[in-house]
C-alpha atoms as a printed R data frame, in Angstrom:
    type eleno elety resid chain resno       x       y       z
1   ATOM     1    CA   UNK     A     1   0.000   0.000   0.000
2   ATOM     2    CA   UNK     A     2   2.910   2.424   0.859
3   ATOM     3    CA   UNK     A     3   4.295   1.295  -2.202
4   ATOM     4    CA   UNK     A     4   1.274   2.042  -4.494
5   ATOM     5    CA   UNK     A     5   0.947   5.421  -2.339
6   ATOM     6    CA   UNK     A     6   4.029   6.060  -3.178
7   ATOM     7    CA   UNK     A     7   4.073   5.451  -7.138
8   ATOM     8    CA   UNK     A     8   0.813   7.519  -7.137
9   ATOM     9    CA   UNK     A     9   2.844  10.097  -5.558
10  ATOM    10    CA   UNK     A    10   5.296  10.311  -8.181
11  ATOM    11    CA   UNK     A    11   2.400  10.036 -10.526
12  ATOM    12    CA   UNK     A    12   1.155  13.425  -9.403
13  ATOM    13    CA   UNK     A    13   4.855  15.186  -9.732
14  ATOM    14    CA   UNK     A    14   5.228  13.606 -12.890
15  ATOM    15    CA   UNK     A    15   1.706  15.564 -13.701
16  ATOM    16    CA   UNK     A    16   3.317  18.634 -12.304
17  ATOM    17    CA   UNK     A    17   6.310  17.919 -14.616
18  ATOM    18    CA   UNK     A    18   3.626  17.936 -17.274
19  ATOM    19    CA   UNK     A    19   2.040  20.781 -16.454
20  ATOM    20    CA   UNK     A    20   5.290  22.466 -16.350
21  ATOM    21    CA   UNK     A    21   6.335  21.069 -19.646
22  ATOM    22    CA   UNK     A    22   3.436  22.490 -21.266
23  ATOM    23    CA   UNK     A    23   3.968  25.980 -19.930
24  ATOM    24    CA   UNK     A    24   7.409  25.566 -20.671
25  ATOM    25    CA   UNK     A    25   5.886  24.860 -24.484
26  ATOM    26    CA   UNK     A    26   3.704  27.707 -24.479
27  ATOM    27    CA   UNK     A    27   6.494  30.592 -23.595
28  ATOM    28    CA   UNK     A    28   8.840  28.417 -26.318
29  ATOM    29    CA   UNK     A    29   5.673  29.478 -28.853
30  ATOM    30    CA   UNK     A    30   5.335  33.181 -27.915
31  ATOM    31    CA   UNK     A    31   9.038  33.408 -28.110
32  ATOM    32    CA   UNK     A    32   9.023  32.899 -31.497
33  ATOM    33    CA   UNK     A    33   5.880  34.550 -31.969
34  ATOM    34    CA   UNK     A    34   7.155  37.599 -31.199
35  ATOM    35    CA   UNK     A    35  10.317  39.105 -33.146
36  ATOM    36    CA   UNK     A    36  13.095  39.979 -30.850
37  ATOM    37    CA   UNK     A    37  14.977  42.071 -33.221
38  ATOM    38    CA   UNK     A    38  15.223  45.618 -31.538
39  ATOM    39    CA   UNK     A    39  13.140  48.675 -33.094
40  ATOM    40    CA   UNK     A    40  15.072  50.601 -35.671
41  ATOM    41    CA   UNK     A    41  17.210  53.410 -34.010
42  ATOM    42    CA   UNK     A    42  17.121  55.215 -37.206
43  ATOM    43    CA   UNK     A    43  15.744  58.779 -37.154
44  ATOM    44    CA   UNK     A    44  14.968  61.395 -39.396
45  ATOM    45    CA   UNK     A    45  15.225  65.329 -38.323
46  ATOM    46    CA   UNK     A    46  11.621  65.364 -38.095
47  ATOM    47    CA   UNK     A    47  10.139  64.183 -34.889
48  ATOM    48    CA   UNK     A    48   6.625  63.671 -35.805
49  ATOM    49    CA   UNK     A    49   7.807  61.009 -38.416
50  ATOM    50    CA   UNK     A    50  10.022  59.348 -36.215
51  ATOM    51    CA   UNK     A    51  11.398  55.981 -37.956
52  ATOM    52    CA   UNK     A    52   9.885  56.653 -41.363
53  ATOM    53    CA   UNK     A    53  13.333  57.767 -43.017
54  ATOM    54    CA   UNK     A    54  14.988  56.823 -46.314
55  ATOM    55    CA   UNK     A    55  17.882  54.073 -46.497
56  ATOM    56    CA   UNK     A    56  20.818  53.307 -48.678
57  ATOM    57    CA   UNK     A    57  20.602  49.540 -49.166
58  ATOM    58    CA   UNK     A    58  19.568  46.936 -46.944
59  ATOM    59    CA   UNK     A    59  16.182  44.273 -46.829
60  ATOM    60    CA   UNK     A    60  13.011  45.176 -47.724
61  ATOM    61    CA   UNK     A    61  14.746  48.774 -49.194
62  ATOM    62    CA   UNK     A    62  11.578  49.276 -51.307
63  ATOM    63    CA   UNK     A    63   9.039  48.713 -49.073
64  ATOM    64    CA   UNK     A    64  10.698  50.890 -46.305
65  ATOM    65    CA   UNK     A    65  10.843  53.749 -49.085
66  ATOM    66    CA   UNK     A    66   6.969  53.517 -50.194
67  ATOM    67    CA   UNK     A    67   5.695  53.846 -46.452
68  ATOM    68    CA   UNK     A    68   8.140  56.536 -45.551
69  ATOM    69    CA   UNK     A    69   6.693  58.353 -49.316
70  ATOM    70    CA   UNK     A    70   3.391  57.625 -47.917
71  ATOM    71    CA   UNK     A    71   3.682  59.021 -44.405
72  ATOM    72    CA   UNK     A    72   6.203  62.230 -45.505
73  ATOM    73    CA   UNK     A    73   3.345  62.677 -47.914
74  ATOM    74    CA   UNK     A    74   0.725  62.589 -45.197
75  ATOM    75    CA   UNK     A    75   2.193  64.901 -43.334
76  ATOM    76    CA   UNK     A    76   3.133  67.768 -45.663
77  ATOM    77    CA   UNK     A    77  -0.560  67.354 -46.562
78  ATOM    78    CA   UNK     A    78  -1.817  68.213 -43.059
79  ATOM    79    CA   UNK     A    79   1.590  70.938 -42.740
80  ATOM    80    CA   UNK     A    80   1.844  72.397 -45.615
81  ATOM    81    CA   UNK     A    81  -1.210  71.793 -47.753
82  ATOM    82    CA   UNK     A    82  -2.636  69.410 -49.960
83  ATOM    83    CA   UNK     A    83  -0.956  71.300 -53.170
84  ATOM    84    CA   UNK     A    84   2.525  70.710 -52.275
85  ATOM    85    CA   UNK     A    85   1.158  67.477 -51.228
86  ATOM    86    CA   UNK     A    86  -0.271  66.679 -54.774
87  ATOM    87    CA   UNK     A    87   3.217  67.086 -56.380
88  ATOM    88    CA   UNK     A    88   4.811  64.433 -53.750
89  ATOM    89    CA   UNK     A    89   1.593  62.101 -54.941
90  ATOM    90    CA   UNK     A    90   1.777  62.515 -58.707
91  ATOM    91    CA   UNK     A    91   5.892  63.797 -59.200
92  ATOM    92    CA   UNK     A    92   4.468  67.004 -61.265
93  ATOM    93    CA   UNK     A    93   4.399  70.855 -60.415
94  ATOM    94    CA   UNK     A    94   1.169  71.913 -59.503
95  ATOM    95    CA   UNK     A    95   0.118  74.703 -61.919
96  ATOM    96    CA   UNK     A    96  -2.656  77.166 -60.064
97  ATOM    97    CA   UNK     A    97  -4.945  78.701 -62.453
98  ATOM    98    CA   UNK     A    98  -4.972  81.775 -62.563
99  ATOM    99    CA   UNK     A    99  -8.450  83.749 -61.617
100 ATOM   100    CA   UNK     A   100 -10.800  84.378 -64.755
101 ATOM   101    CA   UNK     A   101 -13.562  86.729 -65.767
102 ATOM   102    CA   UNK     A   102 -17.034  84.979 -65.957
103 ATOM   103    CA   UNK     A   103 -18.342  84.431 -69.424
104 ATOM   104    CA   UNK     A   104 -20.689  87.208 -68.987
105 ATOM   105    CA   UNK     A   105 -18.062  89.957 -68.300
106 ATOM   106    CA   UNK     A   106 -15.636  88.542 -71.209
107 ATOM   107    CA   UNK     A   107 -19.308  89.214 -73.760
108 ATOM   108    CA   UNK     A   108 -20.099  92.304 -72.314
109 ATOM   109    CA   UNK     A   109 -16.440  93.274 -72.940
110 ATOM   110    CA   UNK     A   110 -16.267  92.076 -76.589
111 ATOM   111    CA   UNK     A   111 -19.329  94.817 -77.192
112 ATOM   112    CA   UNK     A   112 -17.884  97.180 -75.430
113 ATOM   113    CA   UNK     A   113 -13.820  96.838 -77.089
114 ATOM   114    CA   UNK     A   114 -15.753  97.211 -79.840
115 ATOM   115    CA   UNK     A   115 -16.914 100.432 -79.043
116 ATOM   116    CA   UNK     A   116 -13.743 101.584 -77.801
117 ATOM   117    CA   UNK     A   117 -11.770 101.052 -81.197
118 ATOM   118    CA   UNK     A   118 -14.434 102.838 -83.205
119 ATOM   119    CA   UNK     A   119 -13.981 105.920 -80.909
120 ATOM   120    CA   UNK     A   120 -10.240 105.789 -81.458
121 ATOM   121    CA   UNK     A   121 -10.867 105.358 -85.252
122 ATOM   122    CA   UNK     A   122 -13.483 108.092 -85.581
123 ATOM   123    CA   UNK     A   123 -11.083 110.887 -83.376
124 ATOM   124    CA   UNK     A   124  -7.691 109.741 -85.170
125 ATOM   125    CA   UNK     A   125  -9.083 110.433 -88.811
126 ATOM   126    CA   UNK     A   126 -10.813 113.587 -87.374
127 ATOM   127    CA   UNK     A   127  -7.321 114.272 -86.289
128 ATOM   128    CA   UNK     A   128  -5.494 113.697 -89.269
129 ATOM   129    CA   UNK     A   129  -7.990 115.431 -91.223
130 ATOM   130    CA   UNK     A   130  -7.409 118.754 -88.757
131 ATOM   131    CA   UNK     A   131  -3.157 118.180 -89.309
132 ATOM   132    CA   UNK     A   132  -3.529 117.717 -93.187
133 ATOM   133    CA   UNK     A   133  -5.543 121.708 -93.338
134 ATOM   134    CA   UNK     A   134  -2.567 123.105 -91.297
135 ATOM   135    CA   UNK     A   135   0.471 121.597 -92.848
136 ATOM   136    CA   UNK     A   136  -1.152 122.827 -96.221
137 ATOM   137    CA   UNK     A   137  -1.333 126.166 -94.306
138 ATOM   138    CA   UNK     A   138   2.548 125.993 -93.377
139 ATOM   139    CA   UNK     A   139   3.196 124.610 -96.297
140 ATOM   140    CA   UNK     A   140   2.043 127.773 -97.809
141 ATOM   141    CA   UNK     A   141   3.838 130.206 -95.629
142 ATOM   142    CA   UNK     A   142   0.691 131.228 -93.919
143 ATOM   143    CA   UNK     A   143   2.285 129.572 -90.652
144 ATOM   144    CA   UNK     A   144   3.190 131.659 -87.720
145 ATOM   145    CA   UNK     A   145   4.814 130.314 -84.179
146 ATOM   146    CA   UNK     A   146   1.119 130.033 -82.355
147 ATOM   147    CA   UNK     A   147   0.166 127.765 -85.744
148 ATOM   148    CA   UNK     A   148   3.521 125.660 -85.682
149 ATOM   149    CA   UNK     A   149   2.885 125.155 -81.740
150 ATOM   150    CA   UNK     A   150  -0.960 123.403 -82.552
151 ATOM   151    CA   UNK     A   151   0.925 120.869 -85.631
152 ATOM   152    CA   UNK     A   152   3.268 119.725 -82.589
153 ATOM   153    CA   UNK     A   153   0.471 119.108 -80.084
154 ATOM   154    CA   UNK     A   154  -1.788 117.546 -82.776
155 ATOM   155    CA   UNK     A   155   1.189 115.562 -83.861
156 ATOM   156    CA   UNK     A   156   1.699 114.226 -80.285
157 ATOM   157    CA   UNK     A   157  -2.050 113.289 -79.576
158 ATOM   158    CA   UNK     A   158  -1.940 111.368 -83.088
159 ATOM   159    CA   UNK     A   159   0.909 109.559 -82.045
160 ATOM   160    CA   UNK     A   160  -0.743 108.755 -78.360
161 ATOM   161    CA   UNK     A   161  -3.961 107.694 -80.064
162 ATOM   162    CA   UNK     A   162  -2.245 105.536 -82.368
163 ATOM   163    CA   UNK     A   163  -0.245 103.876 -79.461
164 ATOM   164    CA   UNK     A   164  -3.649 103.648 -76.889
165 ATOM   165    CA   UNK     A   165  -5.233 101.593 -80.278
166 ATOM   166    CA   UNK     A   166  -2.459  98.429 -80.319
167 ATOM   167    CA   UNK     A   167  -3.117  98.360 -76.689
168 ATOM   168    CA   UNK     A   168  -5.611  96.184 -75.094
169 ATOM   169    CA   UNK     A   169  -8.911  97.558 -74.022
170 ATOM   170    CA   UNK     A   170  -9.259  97.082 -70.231
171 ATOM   171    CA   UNK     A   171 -12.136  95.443 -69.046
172 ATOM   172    CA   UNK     A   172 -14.629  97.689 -67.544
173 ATOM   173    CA   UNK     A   173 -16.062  96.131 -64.048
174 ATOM   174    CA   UNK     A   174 -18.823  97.051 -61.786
175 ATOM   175    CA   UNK     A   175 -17.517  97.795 -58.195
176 ATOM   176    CA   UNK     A   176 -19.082  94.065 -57.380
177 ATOM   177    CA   UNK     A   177 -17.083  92.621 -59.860
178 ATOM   178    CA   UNK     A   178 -13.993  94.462 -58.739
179 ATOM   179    CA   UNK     A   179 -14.183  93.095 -55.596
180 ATOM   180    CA   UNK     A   180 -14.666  89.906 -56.492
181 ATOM   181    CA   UNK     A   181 -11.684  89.374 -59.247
182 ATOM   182    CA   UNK     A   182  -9.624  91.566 -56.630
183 ATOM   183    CA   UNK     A   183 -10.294  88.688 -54.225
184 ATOM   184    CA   UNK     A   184  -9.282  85.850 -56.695
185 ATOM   185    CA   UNK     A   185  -6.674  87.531 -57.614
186 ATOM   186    CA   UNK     A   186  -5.216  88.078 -54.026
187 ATOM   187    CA   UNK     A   187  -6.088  84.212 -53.292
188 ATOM   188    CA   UNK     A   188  -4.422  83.697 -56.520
189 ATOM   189    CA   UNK     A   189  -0.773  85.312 -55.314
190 ATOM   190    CA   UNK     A   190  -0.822  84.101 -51.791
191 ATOM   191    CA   UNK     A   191  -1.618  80.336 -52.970
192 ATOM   192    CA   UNK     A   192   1.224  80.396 -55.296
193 ATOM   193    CA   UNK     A   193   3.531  82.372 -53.232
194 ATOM   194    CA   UNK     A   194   2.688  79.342 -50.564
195 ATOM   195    CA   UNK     A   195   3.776  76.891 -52.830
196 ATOM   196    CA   UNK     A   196   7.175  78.326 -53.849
197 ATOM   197    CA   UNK     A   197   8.099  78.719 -50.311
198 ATOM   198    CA   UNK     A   198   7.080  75.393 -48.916
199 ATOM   199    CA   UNK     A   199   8.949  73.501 -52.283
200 ATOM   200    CA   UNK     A   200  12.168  74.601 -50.468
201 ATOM   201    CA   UNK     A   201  10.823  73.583 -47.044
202 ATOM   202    CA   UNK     A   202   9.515  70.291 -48.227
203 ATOM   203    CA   UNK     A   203  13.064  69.579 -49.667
204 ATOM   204    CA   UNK     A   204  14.772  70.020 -46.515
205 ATOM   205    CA   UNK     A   205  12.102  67.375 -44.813
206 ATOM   206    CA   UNK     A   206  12.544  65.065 -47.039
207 ATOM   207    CA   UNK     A   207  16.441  65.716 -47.117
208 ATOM   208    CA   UNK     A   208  16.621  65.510 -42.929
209 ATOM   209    CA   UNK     A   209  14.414  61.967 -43.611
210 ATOM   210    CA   UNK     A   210  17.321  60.606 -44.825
211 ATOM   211    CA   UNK     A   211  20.105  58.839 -43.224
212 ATOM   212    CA   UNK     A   212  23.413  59.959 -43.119
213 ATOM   213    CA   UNK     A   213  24.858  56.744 -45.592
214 ATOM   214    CA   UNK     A   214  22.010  58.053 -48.013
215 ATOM   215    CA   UNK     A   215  23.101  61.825 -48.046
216 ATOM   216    CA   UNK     A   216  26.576  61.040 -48.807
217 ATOM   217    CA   UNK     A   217  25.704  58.881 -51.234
218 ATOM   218    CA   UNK     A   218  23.416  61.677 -52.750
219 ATOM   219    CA   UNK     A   219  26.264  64.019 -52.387
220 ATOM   220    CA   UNK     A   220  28.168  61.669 -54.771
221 ATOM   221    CA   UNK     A   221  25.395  62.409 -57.666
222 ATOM   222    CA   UNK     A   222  26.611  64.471 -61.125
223 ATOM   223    CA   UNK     A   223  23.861  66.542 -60.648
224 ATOM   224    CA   UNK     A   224  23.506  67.172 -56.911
225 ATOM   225    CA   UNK     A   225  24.706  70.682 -57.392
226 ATOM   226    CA   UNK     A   226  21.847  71.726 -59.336
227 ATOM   227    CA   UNK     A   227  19.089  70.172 -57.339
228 ATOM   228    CA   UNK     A   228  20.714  71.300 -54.074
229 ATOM   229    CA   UNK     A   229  20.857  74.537 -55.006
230 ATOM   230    CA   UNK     A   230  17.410  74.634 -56.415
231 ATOM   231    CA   UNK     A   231  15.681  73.101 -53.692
């Protein structure tokens, strides 16, 4: 009976063992579950991206570049606005139209250009007309200093009116319409003025996102000059 109390005591350690063999199984499968390769120490000059930086070599080289693209795009979109963020997206300069009159200002305008050069037609052969009578009049001696004086001046407005007629008529706006193009206009300069400025401040982002082993190798490039310079 001791005997058999005995083996039925070694029975239950040898469960134990079991036990403890499985557990011992269990940590062996979470172990390598779960990568024990340290985090990347690699940082780029901006702390909001943190590890998303570009690499010279090593694994998985293109995948690492396409996230960090996709983040650095990400934020210059929520930084510096979604144009500059368009040309990281598609690779082209963004081209911002430039502010427009509405089609009916630009009909309105052909009627009234019209009128314009009629005007300028009508008073420059009226003109000419009025120069022709008093060169005759010099011509015949009849000319005195007060008469020489008015062919100079009417001279000088022909030539004015002749210039004002190659010259585009200006549009003529209501104060509304002022306003309004004025506006454009304004958004217009201050949109593109944006995205000149922030080219050269995206350039140094993406610049400080890359490791050092990547900027010397850059360095290295034929045309590295140019681009550094340009931004």
């Amino acid at each position: 009976m001791a005997q058999a109390g005995s083996g039925g005591g070694r029975g239950k350690t040898d469960g134990r063992g079991g036990r403890g063999g499985r557990g011992g199984a269990c940590k062996a499968g979470r172990g390598q579950g779960y990568s024990t390769k340290p985090k990347s120490t690699k940082v780029g000059l901006c702390k909001e991206l943190e590890h998303h930086v570009f690499d010279y070599g090593g694994h998985s080289a293109a995948d690492t570049m396409r996230i960090t693209q996709e983040k650095i795009q990400q934020y210059v979109g929520i930084k510096y606005g979604e144009d500059i963020a368009n040309e990281l997206k598609n690779r082209v300069q963004v081209v911002i139209d430039q502010p427009e009159y509405t089609q009916a200002i630009k009909t309105r305008h052909v009627a009234y250009e019209t009128l314009v050069r009629q005007k300028q037609s009508n008073l420059l052969a009226a003109m000419q007309t009025q120069l022709a009578n008093l060169q005759l009049q010099v011509a015949a001696g009849a000319a005195d200093t007060e008469m020489l004086l008015a062919v100079a001046k009417l001279e000088n407005e022909i030539a004015d009116l002749e210039y004002e007629s190659l010259q585009e008529v200006p549009y003529k706006l209501t104060s509304e319409e002022a306003a309004v193009y004025y506006n454009q206009g304004k958004s217009y300069s201050a949109r593109q003025d944006k995205l000149v400025t922030v080219r050269g401040q995206v350039y140094a982002l993406i610049f400080g996102q890359c490791t050092q082993l990547l900027q010397d190798k850059l360095k290295h490039e034929k045309n590295w000059a140019a681009v550094s310079a340009s931004c």
